[in-house]
Each structure stands twice: as C-alpha cells, then as structure tokens.
Steps between C-alpha positions, in 0.01 A plus 500: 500500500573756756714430796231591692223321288791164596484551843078550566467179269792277757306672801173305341691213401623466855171526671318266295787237574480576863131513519434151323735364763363634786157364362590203421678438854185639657300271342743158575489605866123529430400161393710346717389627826111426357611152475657409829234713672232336340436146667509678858226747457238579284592875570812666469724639824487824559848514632624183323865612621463512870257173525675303777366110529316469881704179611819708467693549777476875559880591652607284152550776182267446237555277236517706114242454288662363153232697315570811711871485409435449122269855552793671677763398248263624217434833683945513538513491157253679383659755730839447363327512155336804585841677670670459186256632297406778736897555441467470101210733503653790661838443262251547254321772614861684556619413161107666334577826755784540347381468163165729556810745623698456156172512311370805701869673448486410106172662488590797613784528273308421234263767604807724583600452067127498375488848702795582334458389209169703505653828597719447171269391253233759609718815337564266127161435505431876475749548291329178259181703534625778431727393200173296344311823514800706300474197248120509466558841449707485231301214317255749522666777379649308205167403390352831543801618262415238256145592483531833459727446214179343413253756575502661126381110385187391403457133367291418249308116431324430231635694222535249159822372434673700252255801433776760636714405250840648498441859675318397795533812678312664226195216447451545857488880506253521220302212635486639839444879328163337360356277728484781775529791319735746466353791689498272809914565439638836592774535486569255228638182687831319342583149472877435558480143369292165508616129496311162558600286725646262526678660172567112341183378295272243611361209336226596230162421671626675815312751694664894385780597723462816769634796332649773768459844407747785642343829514699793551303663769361307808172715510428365132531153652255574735240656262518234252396254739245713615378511176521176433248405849245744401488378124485097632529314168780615253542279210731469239298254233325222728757530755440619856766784555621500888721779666683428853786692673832319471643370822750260567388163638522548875317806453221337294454275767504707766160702302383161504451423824256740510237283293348352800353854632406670216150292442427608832553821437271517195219318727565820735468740190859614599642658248882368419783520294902356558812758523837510431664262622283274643223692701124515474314788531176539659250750440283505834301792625587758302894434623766231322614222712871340394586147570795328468389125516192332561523437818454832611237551274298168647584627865379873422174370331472267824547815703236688329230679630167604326270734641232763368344780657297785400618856424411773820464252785527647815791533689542160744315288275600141508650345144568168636705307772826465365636349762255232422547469172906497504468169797638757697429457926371776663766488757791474271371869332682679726816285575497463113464893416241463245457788314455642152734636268503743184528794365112620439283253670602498864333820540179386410518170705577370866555144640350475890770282643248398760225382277679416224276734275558697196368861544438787270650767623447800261219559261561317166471702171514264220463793264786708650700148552494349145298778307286299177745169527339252608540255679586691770739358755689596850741253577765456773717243661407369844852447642516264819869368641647222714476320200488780255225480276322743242166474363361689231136597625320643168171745574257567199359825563133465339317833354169636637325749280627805735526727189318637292530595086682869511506726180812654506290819384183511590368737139627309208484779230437422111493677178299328210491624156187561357485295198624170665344212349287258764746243617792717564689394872632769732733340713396606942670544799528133639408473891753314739427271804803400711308200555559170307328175340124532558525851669635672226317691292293252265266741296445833413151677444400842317154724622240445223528695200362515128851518349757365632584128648796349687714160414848419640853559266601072428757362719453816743289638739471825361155603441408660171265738373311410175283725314135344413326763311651788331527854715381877371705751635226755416285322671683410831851570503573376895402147659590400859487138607539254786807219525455241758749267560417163669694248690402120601512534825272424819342733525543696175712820497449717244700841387340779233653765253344784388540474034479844366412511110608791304379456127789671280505597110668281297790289551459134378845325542578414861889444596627097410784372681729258307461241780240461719737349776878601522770262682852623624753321693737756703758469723434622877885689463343702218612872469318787563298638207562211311241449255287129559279507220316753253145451415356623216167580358347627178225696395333551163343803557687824431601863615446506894286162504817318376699624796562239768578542835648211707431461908479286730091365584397680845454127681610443859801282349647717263544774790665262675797489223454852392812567730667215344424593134438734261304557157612738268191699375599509143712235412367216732857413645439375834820532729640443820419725759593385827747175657324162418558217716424153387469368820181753591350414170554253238280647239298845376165480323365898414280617262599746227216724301549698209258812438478658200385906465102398477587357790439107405727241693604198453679218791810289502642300765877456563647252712878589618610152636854563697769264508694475781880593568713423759529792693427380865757344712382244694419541867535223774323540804528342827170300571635292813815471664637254821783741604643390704520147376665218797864377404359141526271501213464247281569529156230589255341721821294822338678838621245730275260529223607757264242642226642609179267703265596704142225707393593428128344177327637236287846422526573850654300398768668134590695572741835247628616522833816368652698566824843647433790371636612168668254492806329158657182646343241403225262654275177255472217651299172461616261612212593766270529806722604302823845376573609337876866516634564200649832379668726258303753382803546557868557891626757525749434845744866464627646509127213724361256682755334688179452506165432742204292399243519657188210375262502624107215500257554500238199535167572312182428820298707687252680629664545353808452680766480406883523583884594408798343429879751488787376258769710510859450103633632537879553147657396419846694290693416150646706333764731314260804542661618387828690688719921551409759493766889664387643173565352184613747418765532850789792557734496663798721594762413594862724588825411320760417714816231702264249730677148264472274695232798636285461467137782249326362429158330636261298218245420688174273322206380660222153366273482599153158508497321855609224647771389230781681218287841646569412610870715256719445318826828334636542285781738246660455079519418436861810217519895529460679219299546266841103547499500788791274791535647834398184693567698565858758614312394721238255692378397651136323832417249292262483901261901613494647139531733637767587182766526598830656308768298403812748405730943574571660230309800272640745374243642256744129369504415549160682567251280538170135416455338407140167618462278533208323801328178523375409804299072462389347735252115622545419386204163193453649274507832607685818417351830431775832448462740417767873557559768361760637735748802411696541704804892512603535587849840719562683413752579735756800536813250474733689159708777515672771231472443202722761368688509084502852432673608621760164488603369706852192615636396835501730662792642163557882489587769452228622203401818345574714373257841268564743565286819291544828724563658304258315567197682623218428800235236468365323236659111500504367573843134515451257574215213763569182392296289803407150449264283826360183444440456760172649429210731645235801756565243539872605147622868513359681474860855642629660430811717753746652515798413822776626577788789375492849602619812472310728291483266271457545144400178395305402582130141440378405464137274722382317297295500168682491582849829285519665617822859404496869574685720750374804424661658271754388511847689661766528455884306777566219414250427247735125682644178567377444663177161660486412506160160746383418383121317655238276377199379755267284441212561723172179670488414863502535581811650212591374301809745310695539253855727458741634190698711462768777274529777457785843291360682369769870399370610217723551120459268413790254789738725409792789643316276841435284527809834691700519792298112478406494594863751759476308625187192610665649627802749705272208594298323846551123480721212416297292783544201345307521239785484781757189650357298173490585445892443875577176488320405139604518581853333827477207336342458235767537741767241706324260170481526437833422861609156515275392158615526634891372869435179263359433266757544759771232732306262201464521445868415859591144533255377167695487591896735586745742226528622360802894505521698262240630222688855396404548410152566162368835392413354330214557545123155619440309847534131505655280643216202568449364289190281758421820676424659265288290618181650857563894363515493177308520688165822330364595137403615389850257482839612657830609183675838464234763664647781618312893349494720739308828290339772751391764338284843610473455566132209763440341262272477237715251711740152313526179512717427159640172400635500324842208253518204642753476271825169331491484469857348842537371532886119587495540701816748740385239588234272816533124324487288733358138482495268673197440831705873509528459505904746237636709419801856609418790288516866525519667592176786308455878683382562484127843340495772518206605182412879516500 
C-alpha cells in the first residue's frame, strides 16, 4: 500500500474511533438525564440547565445540576476528542497534498519520457516499415525468380507408371506430337528433358507420379495447354491425362485463393482464365479486367453497375440514378466529386451532381461503337473521393432495327453457260445489315421466274443461285432478276439487287478452291509485303476457261481491308499492304473468288486471326490527385488514383507498377487498371515540403518494355510547430536615464512552419518576478518584437526586471512558446556623492573641529563619511583637500576620507583652520560635493578665541557679506516705497480725503483688506515684520521671523465698506525692528 493509500485509511480509522466515542458519551449523558428528569415531570424542560428551584433564595448562586455537569464534561471531551482529530485530519490532509504533488510531478515525467520516448520510436518505426516492405519485396522477387525458372514447365498427372520408359523426353514428344497434332506445332517445339517426381519409386498400388516436362520455348508451354483445354479428355489407355503449369507451392496457393470467386463468375457468364503468377483475368465488356486476389475481385463485382439502354436516344435522356444506386447522398455528390472516368465512354455520358442522375449526353451508335460484336457495351468508372471509391457502372447498348440490308452493288452481274445441267449453284452477292440478332438479315427472296430458284451456301449467309430447268441461248440469251434481302426486324427493312443473266457458250467446269475456309495466324509486327496466305483454285476446263483470276468479293467488309491487304491476281498470294494493329482489330474475315475465262466463279473465305506483340508501352494516367496533401495525414491516406492501361493483350498487356525510390509512399491496386498512392508514415513539411513521384510500368511482355509518370506531391503545412526563440533565457541591458519610447530590445523567434502558421504575435507577461506590473514599464511591437521602454529607468530604484516572452503563431489552434528576458538596468553618474559626516545644511556654517595642540603625526583628527548612490567604478569615492594654503598641517586620505596631522603643531598654528573638502565619485564626468570644515588647534576655545579675534579682524572684508546687506536693504526700502505709492493711490480713486491726521506710532500699517489679495502673494502676511541677523561669519547670516503682536488696535485699521467708501483713518508709521 501507498503512503498515501496508509494515511486516508488512519484518517478513517481515526474518525470511526472518535465518532463511536462521542456517541456513546452522547448517549450516557442521554439516559441519564431521562432518568433523573423523569419522576418530576411528565414533560421534559426546555431549558433543563437554567431550571432554578422557586424556594431558592435568589441573591444565593445556583446550585449545579449533577446531570448538567455529566453533559458538559461529555461535550469537553468530545471537544478535546474532536480538537485532536481536527489536528490529525489536517496532518493528514498535508501529508495526501504532498503526495497528489509527488504523484502529479511523477506524472508529468512520465509523460515528459512517454513523449520522448515517442519522438524516438516514431523514426524506427518507419524505418521497421520501411525495412518489412524491402523484405516483402525481396520474398517476392525471389519467388518470382523461382517461377520463372519455372515458366518453360508443364506438369503432367495421370500418365501410367513406367510407359516412358527410358527416353522420356522422346515418349513425351511423340505422344504429345499425336494427341494434338503436329500441324498445331510450328515451329517444331523441343523437350529439354522430363523426370517424375518425386524421382524415388512408390509402393506398387500407388497412384502414377507427376511427370514435369521442360519445353524449350515458353510459347510452346503455353500452346500445349491450350491445346490440352480445348481437347478436354486426353487419355493414355483408361487413364485421365491432366496438364497444369508448374509453380512452386506458395504460388499454387496463391492461384488458389481464387476458388471462391470463380463460380460466381460463371453464374455472371464472365468469362475467366488465371495468369502468370497468380492473377485472374476477366473478360468483361469487350475489355480484360486483372486481379490480383479475390478480394478485389469480390469488392469490384460488389461495385458493379448494370444498366441497358437503347441505341440513338436523345441527348439528356435519363439511364438511371446512379447516385441512387451507388447509396450515394445527394448532398455528398458534390463534396465527394462524383464523376465518371474513361477513355471512350465519358463522352457519351454525364452524372447531374444535383439529381444524382445518369444522362446521355451524345447520340449512341452501337453500330459505329462495337460494329457486328455483340454484346455491345460502354463502360466507365464512377470515381467519388473522401473515401476513395471506384465503381464499375456497365451499360448494354441494345440494337433497334435502324438499318437496313445494303448490297454492296446494287447489279449483281452473271454469266451462265448454256449447257449447264438443272441443279447447278451460282454463288450471289450477299447483302449486309449493320444490325444484329433478330435485325439482321434473316432471309433472302428472288422475283418469280420459270428457271431459276434461290437457297443459301451451308454455314453462310451467302445466297446462291441454282438453275431449275435447263437455258437455250438461241432462245433467250439475257435474264434480269430481282434480289431482296430481308431482315427480322420491327418493322421489316428490306434491300434489293438488280441479277443480270448473260447465257454464254460452253464452259462446264467452274473454279474449286482447295479449302472452302482458310485460317492464318500473323503477327501484328508483320513486314510489309509479306505474304499471309495463298489460295488456290482449280479448274477442269481448258484454254481461256481454265484461267483463274483471284480478287477480293466486292462486299462492304472486304473494302474495308483492301488498304490493309492485297490479292495477287494470278497466283492468289494475299499480302500485307498497309500497318496492322492488333489492338484496332483482333481478327480479318474476307472473301476471295476465283473466275475463270467463261467467266464462272467460285468463293472462299479466309480468316487472318492476329496475334498480338508487345509493341505498346504502357501509359499511366492521372485519374485523381490530393496535391497538396496536409503534413498530418495519417498513414494509409489516398494521395491519387493512377490508371495504367497497355493496349497489347495477354501478358503484354499486364502491366506492374511500383514507385521508385525510398519515399513514405505505396502502390495499392484497386482492380486491374486502377492503382491508389497512399501514405505509409508521417510527412514532415519542415524536413520535406514536396515530393517527386516517379511511378514505372512496367508490361510483363517480351520484351519488357515500360514508362514512366512524374507526379509533383507539394505538402501543405499545418500548425505543428510552435514558435522557436534563439535561446530560452534573453539578456538585456538598459541605461538608466533612457528617453521613454526608445527601443532597447529586440525579441526575435522564428516558426518552422510556413504562411499564417509562421506569422508571429509577441507580447510581454503583465507581472515581473516580485509579481509587479511591467506594462508601465515596457512595451512590445506585437509584429517586429522590438521592446520599447515606457518610462526613464533608475538603477538606484531598479536595478533589473525579469519578464517573460510570449511569441503566438496564427495558426488553429495557436502554438506559443515563451522565453525569460532579464532587463539589466546600467547604471549611470547621474548622483552626486553624499556627504554623511561632517554633516551641514545647505548654506549652513562650517563646522568646528578641536583638535588638541598636542597631537602627534599622524594622529586621526576626524573621518569624513561620503556614500554614492550609483554603483560600480560611479560610486568608487576619493577624498581632497581645496582651498587650502600651504604650509598646511592636515593630510586627508584619498580613499578613506581619513583627515590626519602632518606634523607637530606650532605656536602659531594655534587659530582656525578653514578646511573646504572634496568627494568625487569616478564616473564620467565625475560628480563631486563639498563640505566645510573649520579646525581649531588649541587645548581648550579659551586658549583660541584671542587670535580667533585677531583672525577676522586681520582677515580681508567679506564682500559677499556686503552684497547681501547692500541688497537686503535696498529691497526693504523698495517694499516700503510700493506699499505707500499704493495706499496713497487707493485713497485718491475713492473721494477727496480730508487731511491724514498724525500717524500711529504703532507697528502696524492701515490697509485696506481689499488690498491684501493684491500684496499678500508670498508665504508671509503684511503684519510680520522683518529682523535681519548678520553674523560675523557670512554663513552664519539668517532671516528670523519676529512673532506678529496679536493685540492689533481695531481703530488704527482702515474700515472699509463693500462700495469701498469709508471714513479714513490715521495710518500708522511702518517701523524697522532693530
């Protein structure tokens, strides 16, 4: 237990005691009194102390009351009781104050070290993240090694034990050779070598071991397991023949992880297959999706959108509410930035951020969009942020019969031999409609005539012209005829050609191709004039009728490649004409006829399938960026949302993206084309303000090939740093005597943060150390920092003042910091020395000082006492004599003030010494005072007061004493003449007077009080007169004030009245007083 968990349970202890005592008194004193009380009255006493018994005598005290005593002791001690724990208690309570003050000073230590603690583990826990990130990347790029190594592999389960005997590279060529043919081979692949594993033999009755094949070319790998999906059941005997890729056993179940989506992916009718290494490809809309785990795959089928619309709607017709449909508030559209991103489809769509509704904003041509594929989609990503999510909104563009069936040529010309048996087929000009499904064309129809009828070619659409009854060229040699193509559509659209019959002499054989359908496979990279395929037909006829010519049909499809390829008229080579791009067109389907001279033709179709080759670079777009980004993001915030597309397909078109460099930033895909930067650790804008992204993508093609996106991140600041001060402890120094307002210090505090966060407002505590205002002392510009003084400083006052600085940013919230300023006052020589002993009044005479004739050399006569009031060299103090006339028998120490003899006396020293001392300070300029001190040398002043007498008279007239009486008497006289030129002027403005009688001999002047305000302007009235007392010595001179005479005569005063009319009296004399 805690010392202060100790004390609070003896504070409890205590009180229980003490409160079962006092109880238990209480109640003793309780019963009691109820039984004494009892017999006397039914009802207690009110005042049972104070109850007095009526046969007492009243001057007697009253008696106590037993009972009443008991009471009083019990309420003593409980008292006492209560005293001491009253005492206890507040021990207590001291002792828990001072442990809530240890606990509250432990705390903040402790929250001093976590802080610290913090600020160091902050950085290694970057540098962890960062470090497990270069690991996972190299886990991951040692498995991707391995499984390349790998990528030639295919394993093999199921094959009998034994039946490869001891070549096994050879029983598995042949074997594969035959089961899938060899033509399907070209080149010839090559099998390096082939093993089982594991390689020791199992128990007999055991299921066959896996055999792994090593192929010499990757491609071959590829194709046999191609082969070996579209053929399904392979056998060898009664056992089930199984190919897989080989993969090493993380990989394996990495691919198998993806189990759990695919059966939704079938119930979608999503088309799917897994890549190298582990990624699943999704076929969706005529574009491929790439995921690299299931989760992404769940999350993008959650975030899937499925809408359908018909072709040529009108502009601003509503699709849907999206907003709706994504559980997306209207009121978050905005803040949210909905809006729709790709490539095609965002020019054909618009999202209403008010309504939430998805618009069509151009007309919709699923013909132009997706030509005969079908279905036919438009899909984009509806982006919204704060979170970031994407969702894949899918739109089925529907057909409407807006076309109809077109003959490329409008007369479809024939020749027909004459003897042609009944039965014979003359391949027609087929009719094309854009349309699709139901609104293509469905039938074709020929105008009524006796010999000839119309039936389609088998597996095509091509109509055919069959001959029902022999033709006689002598007879009618020319036929014309009506073809009438017809689509399913509502309401039917129909399109006619014009058949022109020319009956010919004989020529029986018509041209035979060698295949009615030839298949190519080229490469997109393909050279110029390169031949693709040759076609070739034969006729039986000979001469001119056996000579074929090859061309391309006249169809509206075959003039679309006729600037792509070409036919060679003789041969049938077909070559490249022009640049073929795999990712315009996956695949060619034209038809080729041969004519022979009698002008019979025969029609074969070839189908040019290209393969694809990496030769686009990947491109990485900018979808959405947060630049700039705030330094106090979390980590795992989104900065952007990158797109990355190749145009290629397969493997050239998986594309890898990573970030290079060491940056606190992190690729996260999103779905297959979508990748989000996201923050790994805390930015600092102080250490960092900006960043440069440099993203590579990079295909998985052969070879490689990649590009880059350069992304500038700028960091915006946030108030994260508090104001800095140089030093957290200022000095300042200040002479005193300043001019009020000057400048004497100038505060300076720097932020590291930037714009309002690093604009500074400083200003000054409103107390000193001793708990003073300084606001009357200073003042602080709260921009510049400069501190002004308010008011002329006095060291001998003040000598230094602590005050406190505040310097506040503008940031929200602000930040302050605060430093100590300590204000030094300089002192100044602005006090003159002070003279203690001797000391005189200001014009007072000198001192006199007895100094005994018999003193020796040496000997201390008197001591001057100086003090200065500054401090420093100002109040270092020197003494001197002045004045003073040689041979002179006194000495004074200069730096004590010491004034001693400095020789014997003589008979004739035997007077008064006047002695005029100076004390000078040592400041610049020095400031000194001066004293005045008469030594008399004699034993006793009887002995000296002789030639004292003889000294003055022997001494030379004062003339300073002179000048006072001269100008003392002149003044008076002056006085007296002003105060009579006044009363006789006052006496003339009133009236004729009648004649002054004689004057009174008295000491007082007849005024008129209404005068006295005019001439009582100084500090004595008129009735003080003046005694002059001249001492011998100039210094003893002194005014003395006689004391007025109350017994003023009222007679002798002037009565005046308040019109200033009254009788006139004698005015007494103004007497001197001697």
């Amino acid at each position: 237990m805690t010392k202060h968990g100790q004390n609070k349970g003896n504070f409890a202890a205590k009180l229980g005691k003490y409160a079962h005592q006092a109880k238990d008194r209480a109640a003793s004193a309780s019963s009691q009194t109820d039984h004494v009380a009892a017999p006397e009255s039914p009802r207690p006493s009110p005042c049972p102390l104070t109850v007095e018994s009526p046969t007492a005598d009243p001057s007697s005290p009253p008696s106590p009351d037993p009972m009443s005593a008991q009471i009083l002791a019990a309420i003593q001690d409980s008292k006492a009781a209560l005293t001491v724990l009253i005492e206890e208690v507040k021990v207590d309570v001291s002792l828990l104050r001072q442990d809530v003050q240890a606990t509250r000073q432990r705390v903040r230590e402790l929250e001093d070290r976590v802080s610290a603690v913090e600020d160091h583990t902050r950085p290694l826990a970057d540098e962890i993240a960062s470090l497990r990130q270069q690991l996972q990347a190299q886990q991951a790029r040692a498995e991707d090694l391995e499984n390349r190594s790998r990528r030639q592999n295919v394993r093999l389960i199921g094959i009998p034990e034994g039946s490869e005997g001891r070549d096994p590279e050879t029983y598995l060529y042949n074997w594969l050779r035959e089961t899938f043919g060899a033509s399907n081979f070209s080149p010839v692949f090559t099998v390096e070598r082939a093993h089982r594993i594991p390689t020791r033999p199992l128990p007999p009755g055991s299921r066959p071991r896996p055999m792994i094949i090593r192929l010499l070319n990757a491609k071959d790998r590829d194709t046999i397991l191609r082969l070996a999906r579209n053929k399904e059941d392979i056998r060898i005997g009664n056992s089930n023949i199984m190919f897989f890729p080989d993969y090493s056993t993380e990989l394996q179940k990495k691919r198998a992880t993806f189990q759990a989506v695919k059966p939704r992916l079938r119930s979608l009718n999503l088309p799917y297959s897994m890549m190298y290494p582990a990624r699943l490809r999704v076929q969706h809309a005529g574009t491929t999706k790439f995921f690299d785990n299931p989760v992404d795959v769940t999350e993008w089928l959650d975030h899937r959108l499925h809408y359908s619309i018909d072709e040529e709607l009108r502009k601003d017709s509503v699709v849907a509410n999206i907003a709706k449909d994504l559980g997306l508030d209207i009121k978050d559209l905005s803040p949210r930035r909905l809006r729709i991103v790709s490539r095609v489809s965002e020019k054909y769509f618009s999202v209403n951020l008010g309504n939430g509704n998805l618009y069509v904003k151009e007309r919709i041509d699923r013909e132009r969009l997706c030509q005969k594929s079908s279905p036919c989609f438009l899909t984009f990503d509806a982006v919204v942020e704060n979170p970031l999510n994407i969702f894949t909104v899918q739109i089925e563009i529907k057909d409407i019969n807006d076309n109809p069936p077109i003959f490329f040529h409008e007369i479809i010309n024939l020749e027909i031999i004459e003897p042609a048996p009944p039965g014979t087929h003359f391949a027609l000009q087929n009719a094309e409609d854009p349309d699709i499904g139901t609104h293509d064309i469905q039938s074709y129809s020929l105008s009524d005539n006796p010999y000839f009828g119309l039936k389609e070619k088998v597996g095509t659409k091509i109509p055919e012209l069959v001959l029902e009854k022999s033709l006689d060229r002598e007879s009618q040699n020319f036929y014309e005829l009506s073809l009438t193509a017809t689509d399913g559509g509502k309401p039917v659209r129909t399109g006619t050609a014009l058949i022109r019959i020319s009956v010919t002499d004989v020529n029986d054989n018509p041209p035979i191709f060698s295949k009615e359908v030839y298949k190519v496979s080229i490469s997109e990279n393909m050279l110029l004039n390169s031949t693709v395929i040759k076609v070739n037909a034969t006729d039986k006829d000979e001469g001119s009728n056996a000579q074929i010519t090859y061309s391309f049909s006249k169809t509206s499809e075959n003039s679309l490649h006729e600037n792509l390829f070409s036919i060679h008229p003789e041969n049938g080579e077909i070559k490249i004409k022009g640049k073929i791009n795999f990712e315009l067109k996956k695949h060619y389907e034209m038809l080729v006829q041969a004519k022979d001279g009698g002008g019979l033709v025969a029609h074969c179709k070839v189908l040019i399938e290209i393969t694809d080759e990496n030769d686009n670079v990947p491109e990485i777009s900018i979808t959405s960026i947060s630049s700039p980004i705030l330094e106090d993001s979390a980590p795992g915030t989104v900065i952007a949302l990158i797109e990355v597309h190749d145009q290629d397909s397969g493997e050239n078109g998986e594309v890898d993206c990573m970030i290079l460099g060491t940056q606190p930033f992190q690729l996260i895909s999103s779905s297959s084309r979508y990748y989000r930067i996201v923050t790994t650790k805390h930015l600092d804008r102080e250490k960092v303000p900006w960043y440069n992204i440099t993203i590579i993508a990079t295909d998985r093609g052969l070879p490689q090939l990649s590009s880059r996106k350069f992304i500038r991140l700028d960091i915006s600041d946030v108030n994260d740093n508090p104001p800095v001060f140089i030093k957290s402890t200022l000095v300042a120094y200040v002479p005193e005597n300043n001019l009020p307002g000057a400048s004497i210090y100038r505060i300076h505090a720097s932020d590291l943060d930037t714009g309002d966060n690093a604009k500074l407002i400083y200003s000054i505590s409103n107390k000193n150390k001793e708990d003073s205002p300084v606001s009357p002392y200073f003042s602080i510009n709260i921009e510049t920092g400069v501190l002004y003084a308010q008011r002329s400083f006095d060291y001998e006052q003040q000598k230094d003042f602590q005050i406190q600085i505040t310097a506040k940013d503008n940031g929200i919230p602000p930040l302050t910091s605060t430093a100590n300023l300590s204000i030094h006052i300089i002192d100044q020589n602005d006090n003159a020395p002070k003279i203690l002993y001797p000391f005189t009044e200001s014009g007072g005479p000198a001192l006199f000082e007895m100094v005994p004739i018999g003193s020796g050399v040496d000997s201390l006569i008197t001591k001057v006492i100086a003090v200065d009031s500054d401090s420093g060299h100002n109040s270092w103090l020197s003494y001197h004599f002045i004045q003073i006339q040689e041979p002179f028998p006194f000495t004074i120490n200069q730096h004590t003030g010491e004034i001693r003899t400095s020789r014997v006396f003589q008979e004739k020293d035997i007077l008064k010494h006047k002695v005029v001392i100076m004390v000078k300070d040592n400041g610049d300029p020095s400031l000194s005072a001066t004293v005045i001190l008469s030594l008399v040398v004699a034993d006793h002043f009887q002995q000296a007061f002789p030639k004292l007498i003889n000294q003055v008279n022997e001494e030379s007239p004062s003339y300073i004493q002179m000048y006072l009486v001269i100008a003392l008497a002149l003044i008076s006289s002056l006085f007296i003449l002003t105060v009579i030129l006044v009363i006789i002027l006052k006496c003339k403005d009133s009236k004729p007077p009648p004649d002054f009688g004689p004057l009174s001999t008295n000491l007082y002047s007849q005024v008129d009080p209404r005068m006295l305000s005019k001439f009582n302007s100084g500090t004595l009235s008129l009735p003080y007169p003046y005694n002059i007392c001249v001492a011998l010595d100039s210094s003893e001179s002194d005014f003395t004030l006689v004391k007025p005479n109350q017994n003023v005569p009222v007679d002798n005063l002037i009565d005046a009245d308040e019109s200033g009319l009254g009788n006139l009296k004698d005015m007494p004399a103004i007497n001197a007083v001697p």
